[in-house]
Each structure stands twice: as C-alpha cells, then as structure tokens.
PLY file of the C-alpha trace (Angstrom):
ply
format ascii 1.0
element vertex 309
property float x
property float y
property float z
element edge 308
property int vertex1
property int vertex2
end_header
95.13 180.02 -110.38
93.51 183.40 -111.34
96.20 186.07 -111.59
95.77 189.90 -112.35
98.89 191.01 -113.52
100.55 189.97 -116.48
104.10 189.90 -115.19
103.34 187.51 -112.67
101.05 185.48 -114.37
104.07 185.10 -117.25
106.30 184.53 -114.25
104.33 181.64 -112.63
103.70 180.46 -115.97
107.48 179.90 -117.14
107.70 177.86 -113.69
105.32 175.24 -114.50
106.09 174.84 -117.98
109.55 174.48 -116.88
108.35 171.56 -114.75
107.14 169.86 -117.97
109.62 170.80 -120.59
113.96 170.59 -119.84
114.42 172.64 -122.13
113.24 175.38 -121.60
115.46 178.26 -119.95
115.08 182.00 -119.42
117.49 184.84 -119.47
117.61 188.30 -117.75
119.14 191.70 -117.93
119.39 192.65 -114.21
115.42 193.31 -113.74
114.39 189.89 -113.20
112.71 191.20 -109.91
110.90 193.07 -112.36
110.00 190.88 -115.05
109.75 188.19 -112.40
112.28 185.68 -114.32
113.23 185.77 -110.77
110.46 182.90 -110.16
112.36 180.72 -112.63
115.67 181.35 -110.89
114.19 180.29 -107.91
112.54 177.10 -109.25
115.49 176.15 -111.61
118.79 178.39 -110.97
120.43 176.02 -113.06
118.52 177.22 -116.01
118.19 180.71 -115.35
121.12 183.59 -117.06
121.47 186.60 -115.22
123.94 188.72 -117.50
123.55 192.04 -116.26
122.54 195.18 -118.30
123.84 194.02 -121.37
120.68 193.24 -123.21
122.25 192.48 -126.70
124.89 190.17 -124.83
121.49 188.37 -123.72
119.96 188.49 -127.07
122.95 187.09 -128.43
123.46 184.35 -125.65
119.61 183.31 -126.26
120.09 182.79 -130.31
122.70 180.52 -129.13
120.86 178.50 -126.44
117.73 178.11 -129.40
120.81 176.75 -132.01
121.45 173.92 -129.32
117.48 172.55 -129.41
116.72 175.05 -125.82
113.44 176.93 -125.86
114.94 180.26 -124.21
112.85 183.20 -122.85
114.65 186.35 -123.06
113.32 189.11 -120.44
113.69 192.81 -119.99
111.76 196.28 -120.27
110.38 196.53 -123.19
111.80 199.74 -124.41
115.19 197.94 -123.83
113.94 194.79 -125.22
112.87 196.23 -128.54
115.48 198.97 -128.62
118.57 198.20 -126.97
118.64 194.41 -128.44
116.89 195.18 -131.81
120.66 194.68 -133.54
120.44 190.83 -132.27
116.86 190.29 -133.07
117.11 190.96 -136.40
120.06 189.77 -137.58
120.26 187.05 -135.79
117.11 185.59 -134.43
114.71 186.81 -137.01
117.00 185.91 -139.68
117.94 183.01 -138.57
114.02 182.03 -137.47
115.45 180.86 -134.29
113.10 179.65 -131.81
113.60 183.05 -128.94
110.83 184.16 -126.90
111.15 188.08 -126.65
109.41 189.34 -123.35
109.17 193.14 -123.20
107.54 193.73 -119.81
106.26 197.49 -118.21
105.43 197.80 -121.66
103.50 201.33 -123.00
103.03 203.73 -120.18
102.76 200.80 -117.27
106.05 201.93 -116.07
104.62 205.37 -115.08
107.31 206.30 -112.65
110.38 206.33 -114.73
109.41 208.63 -117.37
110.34 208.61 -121.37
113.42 206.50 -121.32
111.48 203.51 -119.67
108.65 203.52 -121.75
107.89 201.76 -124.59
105.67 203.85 -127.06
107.10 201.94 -130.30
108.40 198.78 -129.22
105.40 197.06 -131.20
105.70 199.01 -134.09
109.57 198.34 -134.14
109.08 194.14 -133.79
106.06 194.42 -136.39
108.28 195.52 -139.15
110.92 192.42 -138.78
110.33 189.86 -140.68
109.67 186.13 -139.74
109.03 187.92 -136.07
105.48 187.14 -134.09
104.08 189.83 -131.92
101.93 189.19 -129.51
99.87 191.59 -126.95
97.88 189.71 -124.56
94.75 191.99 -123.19
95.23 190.75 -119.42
96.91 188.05 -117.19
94.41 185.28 -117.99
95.30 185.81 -121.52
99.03 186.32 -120.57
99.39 182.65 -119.20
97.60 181.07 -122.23
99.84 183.16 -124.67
103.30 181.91 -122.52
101.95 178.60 -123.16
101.07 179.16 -127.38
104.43 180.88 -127.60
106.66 178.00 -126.42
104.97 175.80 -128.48
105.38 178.13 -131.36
108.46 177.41 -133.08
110.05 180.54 -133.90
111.04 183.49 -132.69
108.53 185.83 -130.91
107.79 189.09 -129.17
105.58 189.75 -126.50
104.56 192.70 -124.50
103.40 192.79 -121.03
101.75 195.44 -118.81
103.35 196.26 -115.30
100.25 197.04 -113.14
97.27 195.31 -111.68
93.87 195.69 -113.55
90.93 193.13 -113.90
90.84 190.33 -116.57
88.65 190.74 -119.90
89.57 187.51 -120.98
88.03 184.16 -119.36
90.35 182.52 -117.54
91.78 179.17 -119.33
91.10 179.61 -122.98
93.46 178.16 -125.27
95.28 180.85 -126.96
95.65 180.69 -130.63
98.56 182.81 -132.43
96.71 185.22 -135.39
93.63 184.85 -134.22
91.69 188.34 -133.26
88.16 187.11 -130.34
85.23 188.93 -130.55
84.33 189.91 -126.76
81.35 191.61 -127.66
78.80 191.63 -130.88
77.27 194.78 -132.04
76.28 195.86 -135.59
77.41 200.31 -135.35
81.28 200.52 -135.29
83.65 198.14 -134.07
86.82 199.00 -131.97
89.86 197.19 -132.15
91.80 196.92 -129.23
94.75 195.39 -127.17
96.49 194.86 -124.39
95.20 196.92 -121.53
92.59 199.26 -123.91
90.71 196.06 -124.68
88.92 196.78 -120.99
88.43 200.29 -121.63
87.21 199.49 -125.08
84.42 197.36 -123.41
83.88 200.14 -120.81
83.18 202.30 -123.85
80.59 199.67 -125.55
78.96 199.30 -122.18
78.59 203.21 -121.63
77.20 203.69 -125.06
74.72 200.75 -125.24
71.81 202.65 -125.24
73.05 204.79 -127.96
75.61 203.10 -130.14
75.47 199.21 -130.67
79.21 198.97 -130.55
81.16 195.35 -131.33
84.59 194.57 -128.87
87.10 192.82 -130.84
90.34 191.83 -128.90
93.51 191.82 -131.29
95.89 190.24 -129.51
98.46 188.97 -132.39
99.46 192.26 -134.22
101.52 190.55 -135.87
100.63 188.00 -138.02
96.98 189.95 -138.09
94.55 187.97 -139.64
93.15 190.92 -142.31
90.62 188.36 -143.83
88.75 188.07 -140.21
89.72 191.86 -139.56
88.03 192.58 -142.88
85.01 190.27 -142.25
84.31 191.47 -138.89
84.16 195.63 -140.08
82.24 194.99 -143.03
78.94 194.94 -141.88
79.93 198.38 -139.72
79.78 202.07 -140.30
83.43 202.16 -139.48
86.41 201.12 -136.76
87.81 202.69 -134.35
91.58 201.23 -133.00
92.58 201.14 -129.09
96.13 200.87 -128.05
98.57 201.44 -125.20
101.18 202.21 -128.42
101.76 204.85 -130.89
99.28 205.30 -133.37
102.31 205.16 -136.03
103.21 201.69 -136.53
101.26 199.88 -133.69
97.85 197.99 -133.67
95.61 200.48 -135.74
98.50 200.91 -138.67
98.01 196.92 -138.87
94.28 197.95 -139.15
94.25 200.42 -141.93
96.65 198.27 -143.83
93.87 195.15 -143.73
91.01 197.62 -144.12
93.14 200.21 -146.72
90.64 198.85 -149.35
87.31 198.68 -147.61
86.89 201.95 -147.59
85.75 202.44 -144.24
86.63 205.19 -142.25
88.51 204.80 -139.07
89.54 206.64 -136.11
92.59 206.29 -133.93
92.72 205.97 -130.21
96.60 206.05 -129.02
99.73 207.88 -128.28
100.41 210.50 -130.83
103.42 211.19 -132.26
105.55 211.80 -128.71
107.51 210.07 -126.19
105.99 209.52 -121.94
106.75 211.37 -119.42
106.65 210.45 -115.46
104.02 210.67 -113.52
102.56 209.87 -109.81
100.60 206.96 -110.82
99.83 204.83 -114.16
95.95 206.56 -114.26
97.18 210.07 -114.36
99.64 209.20 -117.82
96.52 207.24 -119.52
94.23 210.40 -118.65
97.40 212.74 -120.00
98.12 210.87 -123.37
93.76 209.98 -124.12
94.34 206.36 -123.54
90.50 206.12 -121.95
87.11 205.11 -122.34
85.92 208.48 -122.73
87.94 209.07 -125.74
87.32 205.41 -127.10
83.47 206.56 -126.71
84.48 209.93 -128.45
85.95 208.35 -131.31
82.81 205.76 -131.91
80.69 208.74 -131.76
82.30 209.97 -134.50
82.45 207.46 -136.39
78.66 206.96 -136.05
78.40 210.36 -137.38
79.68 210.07 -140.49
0 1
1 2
2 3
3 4
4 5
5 6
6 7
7 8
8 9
9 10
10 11
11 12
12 13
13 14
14 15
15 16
16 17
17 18
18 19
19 20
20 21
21 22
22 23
23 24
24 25
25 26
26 27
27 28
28 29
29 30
30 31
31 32
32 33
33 34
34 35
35 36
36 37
37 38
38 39
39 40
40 41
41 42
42 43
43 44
44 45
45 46
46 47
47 48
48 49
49 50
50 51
51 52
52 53
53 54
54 55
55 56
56 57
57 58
58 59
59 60
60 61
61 62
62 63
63 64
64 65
65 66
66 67
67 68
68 69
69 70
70 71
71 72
72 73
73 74
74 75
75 76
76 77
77 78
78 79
79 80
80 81
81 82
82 83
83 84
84 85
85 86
86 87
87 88
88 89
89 90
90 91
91 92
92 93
93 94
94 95
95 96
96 97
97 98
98 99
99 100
100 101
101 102
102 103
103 104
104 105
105 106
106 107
107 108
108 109
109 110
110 111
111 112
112 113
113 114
114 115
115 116
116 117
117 118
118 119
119 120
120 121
121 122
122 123
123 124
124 125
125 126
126 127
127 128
128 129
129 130
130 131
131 132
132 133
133 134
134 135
135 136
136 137
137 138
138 139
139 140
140 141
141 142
142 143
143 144
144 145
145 146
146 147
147 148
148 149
149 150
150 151
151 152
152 153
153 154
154 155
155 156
156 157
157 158
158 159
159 160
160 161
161 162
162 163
163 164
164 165
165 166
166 167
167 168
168 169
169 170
170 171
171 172
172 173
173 174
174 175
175 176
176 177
177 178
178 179
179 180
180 181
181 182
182 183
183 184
184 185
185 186
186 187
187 188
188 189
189 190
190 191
191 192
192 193
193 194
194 195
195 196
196 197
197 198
198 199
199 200
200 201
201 202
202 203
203 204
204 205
205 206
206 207
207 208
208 209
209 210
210 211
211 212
212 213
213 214
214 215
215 216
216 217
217 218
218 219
219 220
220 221
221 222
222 223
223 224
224 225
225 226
226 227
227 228
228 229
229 230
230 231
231 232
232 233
233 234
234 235
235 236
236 237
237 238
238 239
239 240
240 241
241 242
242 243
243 244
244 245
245 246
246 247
247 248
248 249
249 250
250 251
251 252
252 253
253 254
254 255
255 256
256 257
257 258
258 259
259 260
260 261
261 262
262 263
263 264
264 265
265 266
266 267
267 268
268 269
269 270
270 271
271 272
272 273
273 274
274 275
275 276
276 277
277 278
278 279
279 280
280 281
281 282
282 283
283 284
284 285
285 286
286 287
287 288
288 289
289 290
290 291
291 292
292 293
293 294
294 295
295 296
296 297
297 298
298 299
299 300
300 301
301 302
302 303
303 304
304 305
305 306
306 307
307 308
C-alpha cells in the first residue's frame, strides 16, 4: 500500500509486523496520536505502553522489555526523543547494545507549528555521537516502511527520524532497505549532493533544474550513522566537489559525517542546512524551509559554486 507520510507509513508498518512477530511491542509518551503508535494500540492493546510524558521512564521501561527477548519500539518527538531520554539511551541501551528501536517523529522543522522547543535541529547529531547506536533517516514513506522492517531485524539498538508532513516519495516503493548503505538516485559526473530525509527530493529538484547546465549526481544517505565512507569516498571522487542536504544542523548532522569520510580527499564541499540556531513557529512547514534555506534553490546555489571552483 503506497503511503506518503512517514508517520503513518511507520505506523501501519509496526501493525503488520506485529502480526508476524509476538514479540514485538511499542511504547509511547502521550503523543501516540502523533507518532501513530496509536495504530498498534488499536491492533494489539495488550502490547502497547502508554506511560505518559515521562520519556526517560519509557526509555527505561523499553531497555527492560529488550533484556526479556521483546523487540520494543520506543516513540515520541524527536526533540524529546533525543533530548529528554538521551540519559537512558546511553547508559543504558547503547551501553548495554540492547535491541531498542528509537523513533523520533516531527523530526527537523516538520513540526512547524510549535516553534523551537518542538523541533529537532540536533537530534541526529546528538544519536550520531553514541556509540554502538544506528541512525537512520529514511528520505520518504516508501523508504520509511522498508527501514521499520531492516530495523527490527537489526539487532541492536537504533534511532530513527521521521518527518511529520505529507510530500511525494523519491524512493520506489518496496525496495529492501539495507542499514549503511548510501543509493544513488541519480548519476551525473559535476558535483554530487548528499542528501536525506526530506532534502533528498529537493536535492533531485535541484539536479533536474540544472541539467542543462550542471551534470549533477543524487545520492540518498539514509544511514548517517554507520556511513559507509569507502562508497561515500568512491562516489565523490570522480567529482569537482559535494555539496550536503539536510533537514538538520550543519554541526554534527549528515554533512559533518561527510567531511569526516571525505576530510582526506581534498575536495571541497558546501553545506546546505540549518546554521547554527534553533526553529521558530511558523504558519505552515514551506514558509520555515524557505526561512532557514532548506530548498532547491539554495541546493542549486551551492552546486553552482562548487562548479566554480
């Protein structure tokens, strides 16, 4: 079933792999309207844990549930999810390598109505820094339901971010979703941009506007963490230079994992992000992505500059 929004293709998803596997059971933090755990509570109440906002208590309950052989997924915001709970995460899950399934949801600037304390400009480059911790940032539903699938047959504990609003897929719909593994959506021999989560579609918007001009390749990261810096290596070196796309802090996030593969390459690279500052509300999700440069226009900018050089 073709979904385009990555909360309720993660929802639906949890629900049929609940069908096929007892043991898994999810937990939420008094959003599960939001995160839609609420489709699991539905389908299973008697393996769904609503504790209320108290999302260390849930943290804590869900490195519990993974010591007695249960695959729980642990849901909230993500800026709650990375924050709030990071106490738990580490010392507990992460050090323990217990098999949790992190789900930050409204992640970035999705959540454009609530402002700076609901959004989630460093939640990636907070999980990317603990150790023995997966992070995963799926470019669009279709990828979203493939990732829930990879992750609960991952054992070990995980993060994953998810986008609140509607948007089209990138991603065909169905493809087997393998952890570390960055896809090439489009070839081109110029610059190539990184991107993920929602920037990987304004990333080919960009390649598509400058095709007549730039021969720009697409390259959809959607593990940050492990990144595969062999492949990331591989697929700039034939390239002027890179250029990095993400719904994230440029400190930290998706193009710090970039300059760390490519710090020896040489190659010059340009950042396309949130700078060094918290959100901020807004009437709709468009106006905050116009506000912060999280476009195609920008994305175009930066190759252009790159191609420059």
């Amino acid at each position: 079933m073709g979904y385009t929004n990555q909360r309720i293709a993660y929802g639906n998803t949890l629900v049929e792999l609940g069908k096929e596997n007892k043991d898994i059971v999810v937990l939420d933090a008094d959003l599960g309207g939001s995160t839609m755990g609420k489709l699991f509570e539905q389908a299973y109440p008697e393996r769904h844990f609503e504790v209320g906002i108290a999302e260390a208590n849930m943290l804590s309950i869900a490195a519990g549930l993974a010591v007695t052989g249960k695959i729980p997924f642990a849901n909230s915001f993500a800026v709650f999810a990375s924050g709030r709970a990071f106490d738990q995460i580490r010392q507990t899950i992460a050090i323990g390598k217990l098999n949790v399934k992190v789900v930050g949801s409204s992640a970035g600037l999705s959540d454009f109505g609530d402002g700076a304390t609901h959004q989630s400009v460093e939640d990636m480059a907070i999980m990317r820094a603990i150790p023995n911790l997966v992070v995963i940032s799926p470019a669009d539903a279709n990828e979203t339901v493939e990732a829930t699938k990879a992750i609960a047959e991952y054992h070990g504990p995980v993060y994953m971010r998810l986008n609140r609003n509607d948007y089209d897929n990138v991603t065909p719909e169905g493809k087997p979703f393998k952890i570390g593994e960055p896809t090439v959506l489009k070839e081109g021999s110029d610059v190539v941009v990184f991107a993920t989560g929602y920037t990987v579609g304004l990333a080919l918007e960009a390649a598509k506007a400058l095709e007549n001009e730039i021969s720009v390749k697409v390259v959809n990261v959607s593990t940050i963490k492990p990144i595969n810096e062999a492949r990331i290596v591989e697929l700039a070196k034939d390239c002027k230079g890179v250029v990095t796309a993400e719904e994230h802090s440029v400190i930290g996030g998706l193009g710090s994992a970039v300059a760390e593969a490519l710090c020896k390459s040489g190659k010059p690279i340009e950042f396309v992000g949130i700078k060094d500052t918290f959100g901020r509300s807004a009437l709709n999700y468009q106006e905050l992505l116009d506000y912060y440069g999280i476009t195609s226009d920008n994305i175009v900018n930066a190759v252009r500059k790159i191609n420059s050089l």
